[in-house]
N, C-alpha and C positions, 0 to 999 in steps of 0.2 A: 112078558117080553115078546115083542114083535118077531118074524120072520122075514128079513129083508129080501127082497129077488130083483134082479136086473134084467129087465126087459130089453131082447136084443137090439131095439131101436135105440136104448141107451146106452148099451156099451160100444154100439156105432159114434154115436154121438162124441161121445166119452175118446173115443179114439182120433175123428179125426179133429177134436179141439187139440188132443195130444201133439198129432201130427201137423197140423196148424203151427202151434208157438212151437214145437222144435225149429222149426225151419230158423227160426234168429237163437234160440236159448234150449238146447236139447234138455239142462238141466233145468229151468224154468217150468218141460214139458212135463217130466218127472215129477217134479214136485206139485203141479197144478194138478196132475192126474192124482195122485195118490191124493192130496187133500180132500179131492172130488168124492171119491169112493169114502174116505174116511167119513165125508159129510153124508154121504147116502147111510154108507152104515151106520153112523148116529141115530137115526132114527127109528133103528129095532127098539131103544127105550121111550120114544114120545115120539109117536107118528102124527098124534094130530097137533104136534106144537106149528107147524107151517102153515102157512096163510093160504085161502083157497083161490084159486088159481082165477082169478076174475074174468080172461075168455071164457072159461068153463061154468063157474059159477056153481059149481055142485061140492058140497059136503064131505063129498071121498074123494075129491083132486085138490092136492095141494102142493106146495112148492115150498122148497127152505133156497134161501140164497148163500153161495159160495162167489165172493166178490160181483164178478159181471156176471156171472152166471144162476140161470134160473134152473134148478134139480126139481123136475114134477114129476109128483109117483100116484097112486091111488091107493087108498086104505080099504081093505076090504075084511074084516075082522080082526085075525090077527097078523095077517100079510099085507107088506107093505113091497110093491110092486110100483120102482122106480123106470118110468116109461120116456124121460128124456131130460137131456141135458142143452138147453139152449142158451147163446149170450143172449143179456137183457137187452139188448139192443135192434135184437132183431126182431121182427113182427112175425106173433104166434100164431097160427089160425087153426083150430082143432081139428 
């Protein structure tokens, strides 16, 4: 089993998407965040099930989707270091 970590650029992230959709649905915010984290922490059991992150193109960057949102972490043995949380919509540039 993997070791999950939240890299503070994504618990950044993670916060102000939180603080984003509160502003119409506080409960919406709630429930998007925690799904968010639930999906990051999924991946302590199968870190390389996420598809590698196609800007990056490397082997230990990859991403699982949670609705709009793109969750990219890196695998690095048995540490799984999720490094950001962006909508798909926006343009990534590493």
């Amino acid at each position: 089993m993997a070791r999950v970590i939240w890299a503070d650029s994504a618990i950044n992230d993670l916060a102000e998407i939180g603080e984003y959709i509160a502003q119409d649905s506080p409960i919406l915010a709630e429930m998007t965040t925690l799904a968010v984290l639930d999906a990051g922490e999924s991946l302590r059991h199968s870190p390389l099930r996420g598809r590698i992150i196609p800007e990056i193109n490397q082997p230990s960057s990859r991403e699982i989707l949670y609705k709009s949102y793109r969750i990219m972490y890196d695998v690095v043995g048995e540490v799984v270091e999720i490094t950001a949380i962006i909508h798909g919509a926006r343009d990534f540039k590493p």
